[in-house]
N, C-alpha and C positions, 0 to 999 in steps of 0.2 A: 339817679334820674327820677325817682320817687318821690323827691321832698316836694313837689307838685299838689294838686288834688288828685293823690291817691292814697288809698287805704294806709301804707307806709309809714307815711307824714303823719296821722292820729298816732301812730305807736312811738315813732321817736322825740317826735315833739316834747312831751314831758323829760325825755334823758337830756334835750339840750336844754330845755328851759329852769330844771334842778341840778345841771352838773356844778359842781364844786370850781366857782371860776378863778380860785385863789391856787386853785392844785392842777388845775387841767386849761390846757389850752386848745381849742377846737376849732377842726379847718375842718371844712366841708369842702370837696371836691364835689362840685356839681354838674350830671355829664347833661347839662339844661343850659338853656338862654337866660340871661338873665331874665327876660320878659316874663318865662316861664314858673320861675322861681317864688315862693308861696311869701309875702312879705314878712309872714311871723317870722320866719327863718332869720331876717335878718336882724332880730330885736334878740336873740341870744350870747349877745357877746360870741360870735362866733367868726376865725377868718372863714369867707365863703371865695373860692375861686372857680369860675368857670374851665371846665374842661370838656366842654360839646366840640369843640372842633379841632381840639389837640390831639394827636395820635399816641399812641401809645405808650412810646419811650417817652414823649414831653410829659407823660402824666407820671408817670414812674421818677424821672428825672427832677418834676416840680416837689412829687414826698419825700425826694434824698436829700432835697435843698434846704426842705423845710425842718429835715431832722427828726422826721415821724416817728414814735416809736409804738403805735399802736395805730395799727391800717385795719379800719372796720365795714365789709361789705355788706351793702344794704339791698343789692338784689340778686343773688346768687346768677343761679342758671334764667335766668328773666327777661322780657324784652330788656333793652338799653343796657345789659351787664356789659362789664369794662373788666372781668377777670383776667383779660388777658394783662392787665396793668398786674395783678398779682403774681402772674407768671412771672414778671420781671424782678418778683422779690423787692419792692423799694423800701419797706420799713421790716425787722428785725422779728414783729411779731404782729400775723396775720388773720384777721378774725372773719367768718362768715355770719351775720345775723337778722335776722328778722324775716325780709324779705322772699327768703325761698328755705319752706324748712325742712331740706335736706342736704344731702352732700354735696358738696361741691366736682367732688373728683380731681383737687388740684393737690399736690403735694404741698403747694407754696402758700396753703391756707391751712394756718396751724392750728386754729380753734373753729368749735363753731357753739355758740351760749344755746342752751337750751333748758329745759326742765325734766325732772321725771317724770312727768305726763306725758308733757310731745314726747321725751324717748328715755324711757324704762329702761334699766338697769339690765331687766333679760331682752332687747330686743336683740334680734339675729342682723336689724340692720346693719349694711356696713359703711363707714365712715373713710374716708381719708384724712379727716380732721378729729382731734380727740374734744370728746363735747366738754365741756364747761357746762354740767348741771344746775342749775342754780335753785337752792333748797324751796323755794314755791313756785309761782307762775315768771314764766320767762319774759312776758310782754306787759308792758304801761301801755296806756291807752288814755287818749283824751280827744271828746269830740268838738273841739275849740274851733275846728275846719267847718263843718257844716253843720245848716237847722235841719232840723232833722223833725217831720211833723209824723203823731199819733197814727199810728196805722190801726185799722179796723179789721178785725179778721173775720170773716164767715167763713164757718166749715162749709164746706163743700162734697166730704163724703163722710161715709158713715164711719161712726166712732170705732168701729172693730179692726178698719183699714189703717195700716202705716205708713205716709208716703211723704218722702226724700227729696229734698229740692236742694242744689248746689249751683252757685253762682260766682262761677270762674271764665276767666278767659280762653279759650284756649288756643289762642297765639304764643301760652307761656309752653306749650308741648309739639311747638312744630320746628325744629332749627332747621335753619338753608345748609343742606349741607356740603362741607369743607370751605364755610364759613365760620363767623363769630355772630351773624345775626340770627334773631328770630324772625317768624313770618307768620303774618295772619288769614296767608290765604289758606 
């Protein structure tokens, strides 16, 4: 649901627009309207198929058909997640990445790519998925999505003070619960 304008779409963009299109073939399951749909997307040599209004087992059923052998989730625990389509087990080997970066808590999500940075070798975190380290930075990134103009900064307090500013949602920390949705109230 991410390949939209959202932050997401800068990080994957460079994997679909350098993947090896002689060795890989790439389907994007998109839980989006087409309308929604960011147009680079479709300049990748990529199958794109809509799955906003198909239920679960249609979306599981469509990766068994297509012969997936590498099912890659792009928004973990997040608004618009579809894990329950992972639940269903439809491709052989199940990846968790980018999008949300922790655990998923599913058994039927066999990896999830990450770095020694995001997560150290001694972290006590616990996984359900065994990470796939990858020896430097885990994320590409291209701002091909948006201009993006010069910001000017004036300090505002004094040089001895330390102060922390984060800019998240947090819709992505409230689930409905004994549901699968998120919620923003």
């Amino acid at each position: 649901s991410d390949i939209t304008r959202h932050p997401v779409a800068n990080f994957i963009i460079p994997i679909l627009k350098y993947h090896n299109k002689e060795k890989f073939e790439i389907f994007i399951y998109a839980n989006l309207s087409e309308l929604d749909i960011l147009d680079i997307f479709k300049t990748f040599n990529c199958k794109i198929l809509y799955i906003k209004t198909k239920n679960d087992q249609e979306v599981a059923d469509m990766i068994m058909k297509h012969k997936i052998d590498i099912l890659i989730d792009l928004n973990g625990l997040t608004y618009s997640t579809r894990l329950s389509v992972f639940a269903l087990n439809p491709a052989p080997i199940q990846i968790n990445y980018l999008g949300y970066p922790n655990t998923t808590g599913l058994k039927s999500t066999h990896y999830r790519i990450t770095d020694y940075i995001a997560d150290n070798k001694d972290s006590t975190q616990l996984y359900s998925e065994t990470l796939l380290r990858l020896p430097k930075c885990f994320l590409l990134y291209d701002t091909m999505l948006y201009d993006y103009k010069a910001v000017t900064y004036q300090q505002k307090t004094p040089d001895s003070d330390i102060i922390l500013g984060a800019l998240n949602n947090e819709c992505k920390t409230n689930i409905i619960p004994d549901t699968n949705h998120w919620s923003c109230t």
